[in-house]
DRENDO-1510 file (C-alpha; in Angstrom, 1 decimal, always signed):
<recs>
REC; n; res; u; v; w
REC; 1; UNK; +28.7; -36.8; -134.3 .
REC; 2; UNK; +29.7; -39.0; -130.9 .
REC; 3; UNK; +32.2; -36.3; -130.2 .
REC; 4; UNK; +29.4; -33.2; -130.3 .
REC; 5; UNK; +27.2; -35.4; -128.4 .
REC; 6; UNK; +29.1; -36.1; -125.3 .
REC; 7; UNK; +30.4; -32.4; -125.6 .
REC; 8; UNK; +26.5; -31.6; -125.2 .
REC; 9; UNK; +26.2; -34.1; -122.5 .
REC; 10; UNK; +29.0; -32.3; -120.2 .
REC; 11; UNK; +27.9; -28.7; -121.3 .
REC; 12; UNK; +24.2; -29.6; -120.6 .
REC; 13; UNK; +25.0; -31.0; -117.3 .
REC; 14; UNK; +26.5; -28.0; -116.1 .
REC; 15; UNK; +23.9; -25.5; -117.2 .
REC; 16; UNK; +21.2; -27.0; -116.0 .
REC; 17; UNK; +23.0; -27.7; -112.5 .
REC; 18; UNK; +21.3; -24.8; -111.2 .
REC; 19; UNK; +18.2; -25.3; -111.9 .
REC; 20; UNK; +17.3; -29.2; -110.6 .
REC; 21; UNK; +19.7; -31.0; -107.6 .
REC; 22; UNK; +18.5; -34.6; -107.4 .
REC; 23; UNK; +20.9; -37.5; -106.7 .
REC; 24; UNK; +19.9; -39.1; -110.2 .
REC; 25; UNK; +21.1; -37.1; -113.1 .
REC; 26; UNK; +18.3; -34.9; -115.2 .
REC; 27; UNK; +20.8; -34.8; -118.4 .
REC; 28; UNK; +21.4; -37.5; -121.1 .
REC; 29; UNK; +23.8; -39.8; -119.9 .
REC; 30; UNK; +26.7; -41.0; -122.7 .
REC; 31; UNK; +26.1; -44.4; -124.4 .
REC; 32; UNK; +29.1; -46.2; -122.4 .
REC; 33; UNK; +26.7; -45.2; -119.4 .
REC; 34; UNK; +26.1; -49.7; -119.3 .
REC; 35; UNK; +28.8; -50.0; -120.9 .
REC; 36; UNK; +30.8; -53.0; -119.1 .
REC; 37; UNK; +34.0; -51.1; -119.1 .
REC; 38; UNK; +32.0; -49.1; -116.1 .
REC; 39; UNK; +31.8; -51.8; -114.0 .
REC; 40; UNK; +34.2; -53.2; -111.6 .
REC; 41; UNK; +36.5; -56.1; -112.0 .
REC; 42; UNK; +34.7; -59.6; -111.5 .
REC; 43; UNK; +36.6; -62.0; -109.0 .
REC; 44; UNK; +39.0; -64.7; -110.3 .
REC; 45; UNK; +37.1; -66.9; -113.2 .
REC; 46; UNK; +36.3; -70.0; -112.5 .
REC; 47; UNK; +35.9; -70.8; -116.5 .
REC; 48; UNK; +36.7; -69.9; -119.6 .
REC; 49; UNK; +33.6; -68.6; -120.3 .
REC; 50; UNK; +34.2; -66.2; -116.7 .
REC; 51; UNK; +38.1; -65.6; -118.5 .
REC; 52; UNK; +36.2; -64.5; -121.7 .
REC; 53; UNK; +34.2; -62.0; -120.1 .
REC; 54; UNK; +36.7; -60.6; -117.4 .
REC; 55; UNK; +39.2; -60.1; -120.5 .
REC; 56; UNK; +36.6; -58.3; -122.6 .
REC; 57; UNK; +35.9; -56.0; -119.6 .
REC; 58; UNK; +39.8; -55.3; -119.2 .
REC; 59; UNK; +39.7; -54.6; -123.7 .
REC; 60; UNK; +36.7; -52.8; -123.7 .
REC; 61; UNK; +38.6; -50.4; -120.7 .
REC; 62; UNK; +41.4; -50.0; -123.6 .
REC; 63; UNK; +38.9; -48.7; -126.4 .
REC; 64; UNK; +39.2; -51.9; -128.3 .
REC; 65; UNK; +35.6; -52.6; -128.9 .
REC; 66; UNK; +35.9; -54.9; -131.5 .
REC; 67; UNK; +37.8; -57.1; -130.1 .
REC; 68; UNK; +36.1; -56.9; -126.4 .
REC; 69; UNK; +33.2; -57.8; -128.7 .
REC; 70; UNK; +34.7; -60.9; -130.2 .
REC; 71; UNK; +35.4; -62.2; -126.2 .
REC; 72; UNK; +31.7; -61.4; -124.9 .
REC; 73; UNK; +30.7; -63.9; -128.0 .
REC; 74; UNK; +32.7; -66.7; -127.9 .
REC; 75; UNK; +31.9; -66.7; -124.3 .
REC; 76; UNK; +28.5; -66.9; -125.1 .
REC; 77; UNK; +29.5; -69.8; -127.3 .
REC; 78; UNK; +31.3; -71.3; -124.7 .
REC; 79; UNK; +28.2; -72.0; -122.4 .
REC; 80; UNK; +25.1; -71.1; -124.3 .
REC; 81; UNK; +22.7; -72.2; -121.8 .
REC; 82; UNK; +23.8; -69.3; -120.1 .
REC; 83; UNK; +22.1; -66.0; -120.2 .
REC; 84; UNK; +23.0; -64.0; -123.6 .
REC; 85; UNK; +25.4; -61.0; -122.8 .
REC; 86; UNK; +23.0; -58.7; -124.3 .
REC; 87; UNK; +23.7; -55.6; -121.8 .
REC; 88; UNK; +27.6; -55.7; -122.8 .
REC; 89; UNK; +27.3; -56.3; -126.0 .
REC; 90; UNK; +25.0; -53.7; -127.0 .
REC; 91; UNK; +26.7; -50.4; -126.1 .
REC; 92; UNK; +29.9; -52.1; -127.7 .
REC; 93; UNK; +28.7; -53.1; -131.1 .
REC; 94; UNK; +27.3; -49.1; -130.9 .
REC; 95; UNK; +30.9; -47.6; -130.2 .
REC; 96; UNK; +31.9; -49.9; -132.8 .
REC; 97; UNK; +29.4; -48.5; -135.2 .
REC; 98; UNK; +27.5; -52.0; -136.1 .
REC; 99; UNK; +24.2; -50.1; -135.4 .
REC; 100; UNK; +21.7; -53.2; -136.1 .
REC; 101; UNK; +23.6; -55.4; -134.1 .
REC; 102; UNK; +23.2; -52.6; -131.3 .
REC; 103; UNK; +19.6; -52.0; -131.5 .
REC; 104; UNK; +18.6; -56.0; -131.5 .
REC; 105; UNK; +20.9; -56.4; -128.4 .
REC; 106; UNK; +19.1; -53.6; -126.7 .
REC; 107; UNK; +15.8; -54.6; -127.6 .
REC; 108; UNK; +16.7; -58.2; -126.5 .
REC; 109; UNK; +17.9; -56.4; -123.2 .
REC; 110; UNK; +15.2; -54.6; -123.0 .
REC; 111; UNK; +12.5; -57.5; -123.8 .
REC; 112; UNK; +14.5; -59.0; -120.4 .
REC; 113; UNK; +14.4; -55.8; -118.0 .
REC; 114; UNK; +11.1; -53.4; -119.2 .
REC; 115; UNK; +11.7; -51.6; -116.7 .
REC; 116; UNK; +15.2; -49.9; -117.1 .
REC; 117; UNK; +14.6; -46.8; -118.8 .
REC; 118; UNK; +18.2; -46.5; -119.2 .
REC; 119; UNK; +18.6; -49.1; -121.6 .
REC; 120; UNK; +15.9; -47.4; -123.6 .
REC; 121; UNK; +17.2; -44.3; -123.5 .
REC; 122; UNK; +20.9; -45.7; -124.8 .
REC; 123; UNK; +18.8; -47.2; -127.2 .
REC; 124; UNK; +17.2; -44.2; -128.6 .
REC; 125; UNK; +20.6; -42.1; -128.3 .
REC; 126; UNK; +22.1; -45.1; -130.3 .
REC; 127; UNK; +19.7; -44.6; -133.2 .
REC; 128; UNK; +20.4; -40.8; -133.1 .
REC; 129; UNK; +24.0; -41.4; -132.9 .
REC; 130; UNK; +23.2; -43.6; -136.7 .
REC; 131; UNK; +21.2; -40.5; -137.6 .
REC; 132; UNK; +18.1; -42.5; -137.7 .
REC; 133; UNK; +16.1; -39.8; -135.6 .
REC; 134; UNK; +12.7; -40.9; -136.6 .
REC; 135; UNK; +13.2; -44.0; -135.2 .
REC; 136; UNK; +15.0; -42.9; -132.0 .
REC; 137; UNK; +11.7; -40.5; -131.5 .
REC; 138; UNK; +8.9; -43.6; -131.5 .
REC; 139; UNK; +11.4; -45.7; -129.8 .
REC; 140; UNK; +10.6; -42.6; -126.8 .
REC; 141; UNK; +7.5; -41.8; -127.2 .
REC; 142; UNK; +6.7; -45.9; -126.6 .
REC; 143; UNK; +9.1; -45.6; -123.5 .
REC; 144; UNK; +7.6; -41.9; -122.2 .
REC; 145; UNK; +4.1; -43.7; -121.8 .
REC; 146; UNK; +5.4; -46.6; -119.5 .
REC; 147; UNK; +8.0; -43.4; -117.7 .
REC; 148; UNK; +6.1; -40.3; -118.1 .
REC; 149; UNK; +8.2; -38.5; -115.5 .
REC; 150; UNK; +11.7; -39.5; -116.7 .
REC; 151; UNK; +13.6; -36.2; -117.6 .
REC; 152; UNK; +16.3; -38.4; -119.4 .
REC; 153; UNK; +14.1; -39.6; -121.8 .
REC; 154; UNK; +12.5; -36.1; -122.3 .
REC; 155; UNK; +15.8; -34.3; -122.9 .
REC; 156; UNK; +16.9; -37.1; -125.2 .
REC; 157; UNK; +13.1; -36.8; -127.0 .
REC; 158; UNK; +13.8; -32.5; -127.8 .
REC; 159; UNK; +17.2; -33.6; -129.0 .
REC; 160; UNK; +16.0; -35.8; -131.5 .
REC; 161; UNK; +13.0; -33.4; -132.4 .
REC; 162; UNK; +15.8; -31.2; -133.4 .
REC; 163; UNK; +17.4; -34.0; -135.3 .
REC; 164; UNK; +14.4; -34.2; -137.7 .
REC; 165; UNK; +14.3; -30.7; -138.0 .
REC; 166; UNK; +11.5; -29.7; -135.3 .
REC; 167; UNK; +14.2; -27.0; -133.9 .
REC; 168; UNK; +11.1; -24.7; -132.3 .
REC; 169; UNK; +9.6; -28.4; -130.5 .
REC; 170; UNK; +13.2; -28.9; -129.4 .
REC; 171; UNK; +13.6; -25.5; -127.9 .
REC; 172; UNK; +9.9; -25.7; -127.0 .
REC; 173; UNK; +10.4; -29.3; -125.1 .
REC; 174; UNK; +13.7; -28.0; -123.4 .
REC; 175; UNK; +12.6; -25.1; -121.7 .
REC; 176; UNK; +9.7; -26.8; -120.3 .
REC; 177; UNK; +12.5; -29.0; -118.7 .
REC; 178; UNK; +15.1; -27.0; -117.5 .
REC; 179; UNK; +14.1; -23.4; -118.3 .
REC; 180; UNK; +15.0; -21.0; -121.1 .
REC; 181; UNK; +18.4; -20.4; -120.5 .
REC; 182; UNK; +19.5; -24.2; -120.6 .
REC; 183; UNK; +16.9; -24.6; -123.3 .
REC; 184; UNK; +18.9; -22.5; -125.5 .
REC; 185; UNK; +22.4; -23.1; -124.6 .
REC; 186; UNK; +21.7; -26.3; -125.7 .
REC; 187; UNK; +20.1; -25.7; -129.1 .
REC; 188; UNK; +23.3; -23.8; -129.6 .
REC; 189; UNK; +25.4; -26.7; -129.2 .
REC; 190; UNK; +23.5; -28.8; -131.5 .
REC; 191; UNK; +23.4; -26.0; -134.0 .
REC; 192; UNK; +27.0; -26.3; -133.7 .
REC; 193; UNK; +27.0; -30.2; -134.0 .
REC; 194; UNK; +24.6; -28.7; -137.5 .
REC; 195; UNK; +27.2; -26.8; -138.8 .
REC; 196; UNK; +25.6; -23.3; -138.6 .
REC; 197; UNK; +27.5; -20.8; -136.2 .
REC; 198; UNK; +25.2; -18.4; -136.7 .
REC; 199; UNK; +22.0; -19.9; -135.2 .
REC; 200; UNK; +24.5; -20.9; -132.6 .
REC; 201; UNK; +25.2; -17.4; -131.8 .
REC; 202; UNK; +22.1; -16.4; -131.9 .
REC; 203; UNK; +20.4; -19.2; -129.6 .
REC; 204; UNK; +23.8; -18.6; -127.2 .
REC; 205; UNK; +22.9; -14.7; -126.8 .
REC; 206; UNK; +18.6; -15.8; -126.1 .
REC; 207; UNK; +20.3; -17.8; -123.5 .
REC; 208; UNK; +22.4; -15.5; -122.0 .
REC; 209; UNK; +19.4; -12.8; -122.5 .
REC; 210; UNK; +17.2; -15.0; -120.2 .
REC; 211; UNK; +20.2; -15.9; -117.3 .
REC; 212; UNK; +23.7; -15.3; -117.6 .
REC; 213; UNK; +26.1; -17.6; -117.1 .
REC; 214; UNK; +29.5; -18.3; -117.3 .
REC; 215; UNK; +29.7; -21.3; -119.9 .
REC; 216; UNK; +27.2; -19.7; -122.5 .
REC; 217; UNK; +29.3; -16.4; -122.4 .
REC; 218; UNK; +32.7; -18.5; -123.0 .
REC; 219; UNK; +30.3; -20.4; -125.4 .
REC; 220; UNK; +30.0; -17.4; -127.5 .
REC; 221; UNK; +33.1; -16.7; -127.2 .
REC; 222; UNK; +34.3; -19.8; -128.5 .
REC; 223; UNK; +31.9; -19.1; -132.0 .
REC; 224; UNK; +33.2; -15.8; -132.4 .
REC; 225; UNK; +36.9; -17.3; -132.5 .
REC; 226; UNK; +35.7; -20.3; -134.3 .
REC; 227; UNK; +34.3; -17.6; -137.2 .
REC; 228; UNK; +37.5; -15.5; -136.9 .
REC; 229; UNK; +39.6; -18.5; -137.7 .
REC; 230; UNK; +37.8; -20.1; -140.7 .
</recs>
């Protein structure tokens, strides 16, 4: 499913480009988003416990997450008066699919900093990503009380409506975001993630009904070949 998600990510991005120009991004942002491997290089350590983490960061860069996650935790052994590494562990232990581990992190991350909505929305998107939608959905609607305005959290709330099945609320809850031409350009890529081509066909030609654009016509495109080849 990680694959389909940052596929919708990019895709999203770009259709609802048009509609909303802020500095901050409006879409879903991937999970690696405060991910360590983002992050520049820390100067030279002056302990093991600095060597531990600077070497994780340099791993985690590589795509070995388990053992970038082996280095954040024996550093943490290493001086455990020390703040627990709860922000970089928690996005790895989700790429490398130990979901619990991931969602206590977070929640420990999030206990220290209530106010990053970020971290609550990689959160949600890392219960989605372990198909626990339900979940992901109260974890938001907790969040959307505290941020009311934060589109991120919104976008990621109609995607896991869909996730449960509520495809109308999804379609319903994107269009009040972006409009109906992004709303349904993306229910068509998460029909896709579903499996059924033909919904995503059908919610690709509502978009391009409403506006348009370039990436849902090549969208449709790409179903029509996808159906040819099967």
């Amino acid at each position: 499913m990680s694959r389909m998600i940052v596929l919708l990510v990019c895709l999203m991005a770009t259709v609802g480009c048009h509609r909303v120009r802020k500095k901050s991004p409006d879409f879903i942002q991937p999970l690696v988003t405060n991910d360590v491997a983002c992050r520049p290089e820390q100067p030279f350590p002056e302990s093991e416990r600095d060597l531990c983490i600077q070497t994780a960061q340099t791993v985690a860069k590589r795509g070995h997450f388990t053992e970038a996650i082996a280095l954040y935790e024996q550093a943490e052994k290493l001086e455990p008066s020390q703040p627990l590494l709860n922000r970089e562990l928690a996005p790895l232990y989700a790429q490398a699919g130990q979901t619990d581990r991931a969602v206590l992190r977070y929640q420990r991350a999030i206990d220290a900093a209530p106010d990053d909505a970020e971290l609550i929305n990689n959160l949600a998107w890392t219960l989605l990503e372990a198909d626990r939608p339900t979940e992901a959905i109260q974890v938001i609607e907790k969040a959307l009380t505290q941020f009311p305005e934060d589109r991120r959290l919104q976008s990621t709330r109609a995607v896991a409506s869909y996730h449960t099945g509520d495809r109308e609320g999804a379609i319903a809850q994107f269009t009040e975001l972006y409009g109906p031409s992004a709303a349904y350009h993306n229910i068509a890529l998460l029909d896709i993630e579903a499996g059924d081509r033909d919904q995503a066909k059908a919610a690709a030609e509502q978009s391009i009904a409403h506006q348009p654009t370039t990436q849902t016509i090549r969208l449709v495109t790409a179903i029509d070949e996808a159906k040819r080849t099967q």
